[in-house]
RODO-2510 file (C-alpha; in nm, 4 decimals, decimal comma):
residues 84
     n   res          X          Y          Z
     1     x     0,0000     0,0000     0,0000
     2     x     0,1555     0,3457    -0,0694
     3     x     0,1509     0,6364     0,1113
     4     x    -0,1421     0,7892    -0,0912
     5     x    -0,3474     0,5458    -0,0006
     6     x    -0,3272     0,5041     0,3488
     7     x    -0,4066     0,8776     0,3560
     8     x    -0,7253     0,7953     0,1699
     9     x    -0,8424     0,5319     0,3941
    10     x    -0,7759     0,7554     0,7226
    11     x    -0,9782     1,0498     0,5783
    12     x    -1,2580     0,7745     0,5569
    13     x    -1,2301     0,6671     0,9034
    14     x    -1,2111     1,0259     1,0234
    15     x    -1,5216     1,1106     0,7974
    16     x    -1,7520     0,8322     0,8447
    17     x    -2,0466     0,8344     1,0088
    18     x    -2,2223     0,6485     1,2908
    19     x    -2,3814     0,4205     1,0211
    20     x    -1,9616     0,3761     0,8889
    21     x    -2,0357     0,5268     0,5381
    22     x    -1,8131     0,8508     0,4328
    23     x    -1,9592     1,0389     0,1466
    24     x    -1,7117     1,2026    -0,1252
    25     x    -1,6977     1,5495    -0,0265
    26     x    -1,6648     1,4976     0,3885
    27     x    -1,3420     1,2405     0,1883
    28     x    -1,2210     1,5269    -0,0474
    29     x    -1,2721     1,7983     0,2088
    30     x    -1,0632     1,6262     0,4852
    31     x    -0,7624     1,5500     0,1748
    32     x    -0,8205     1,9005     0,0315
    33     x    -0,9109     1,7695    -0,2811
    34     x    -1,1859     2,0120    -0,4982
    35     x    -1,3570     1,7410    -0,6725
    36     x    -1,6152     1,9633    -0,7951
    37     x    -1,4302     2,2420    -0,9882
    38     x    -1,0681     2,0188    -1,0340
    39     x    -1,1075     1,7551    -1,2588
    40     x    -0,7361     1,5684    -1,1715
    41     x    -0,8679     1,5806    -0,8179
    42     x    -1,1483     1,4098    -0,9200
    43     x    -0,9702     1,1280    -1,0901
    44     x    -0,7433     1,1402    -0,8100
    45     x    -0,9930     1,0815    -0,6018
    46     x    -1,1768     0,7831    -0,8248
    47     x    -0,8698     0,6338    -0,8917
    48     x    -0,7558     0,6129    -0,5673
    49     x    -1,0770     0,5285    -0,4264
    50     x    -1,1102     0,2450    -0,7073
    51     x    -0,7686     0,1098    -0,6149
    52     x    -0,8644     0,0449    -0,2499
    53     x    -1,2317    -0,1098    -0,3848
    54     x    -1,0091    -0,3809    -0,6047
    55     x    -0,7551    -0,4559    -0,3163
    56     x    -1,0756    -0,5002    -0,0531
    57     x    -0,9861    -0,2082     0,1582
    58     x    -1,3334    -0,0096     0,0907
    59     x    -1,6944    -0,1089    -0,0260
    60     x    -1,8138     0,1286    -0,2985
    61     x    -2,2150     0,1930    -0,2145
    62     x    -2,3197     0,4461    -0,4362
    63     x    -2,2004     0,6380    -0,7595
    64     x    -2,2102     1,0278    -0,6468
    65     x    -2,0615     1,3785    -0,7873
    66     x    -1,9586     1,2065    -1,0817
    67     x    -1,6723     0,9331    -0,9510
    68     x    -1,7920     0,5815    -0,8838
    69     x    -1,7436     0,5407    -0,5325
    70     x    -1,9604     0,8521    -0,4016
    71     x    -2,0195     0,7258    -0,0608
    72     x    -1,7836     0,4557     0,0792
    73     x    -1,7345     0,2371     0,3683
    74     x    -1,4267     0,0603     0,5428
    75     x    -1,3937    -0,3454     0,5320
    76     x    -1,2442    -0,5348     0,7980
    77     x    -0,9971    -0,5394     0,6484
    78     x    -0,9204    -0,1608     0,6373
    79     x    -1,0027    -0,1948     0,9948
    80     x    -0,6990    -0,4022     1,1489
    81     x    -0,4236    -0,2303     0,8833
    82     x    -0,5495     0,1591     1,0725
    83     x    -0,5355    -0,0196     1,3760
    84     x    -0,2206    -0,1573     1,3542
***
């Protein structure tokens, strides 16, 4: 996992919610990414995003503010690697 990545998947766990789902902005806002008006944030954002979805890290629920994984929410998996 690279460095990039980890970041990703702590912005989640800082974002989420009591129900564990983290919604793209709260995500973008917390890695000062402007998904919105940048488009290489945005495919920063999905490609990163997509990247953890393939290696199990995150669940993809919904398709939001045009990337793919609009909200998200941690595995297990992602789980004992941020607690570690």
């Amino acid at each position: 996992m690279v460095e990039q990545q980890k970041r990703f998947l702590e912005a989640v766990y800082t974002v989420q919610g009591e129900t564990g789902r983290a919604h793209v902005l709260d995500i973008a806002g917390q890695l000062g990414l402007d998904i919105i008006n940048n488009i290489g944030d945005r495919d920063l954002y999905q490609e990163t995003t997509l990247g953890l979805r393939d290696a199990g890290y995150l669940d993809c629920l919904a398709n939001n503010y045009r990337v793919t994984c609009g909200l998200v929410k941690l595995t297990p998996y992602s789980f004992r690697l941020l607690e570690s």
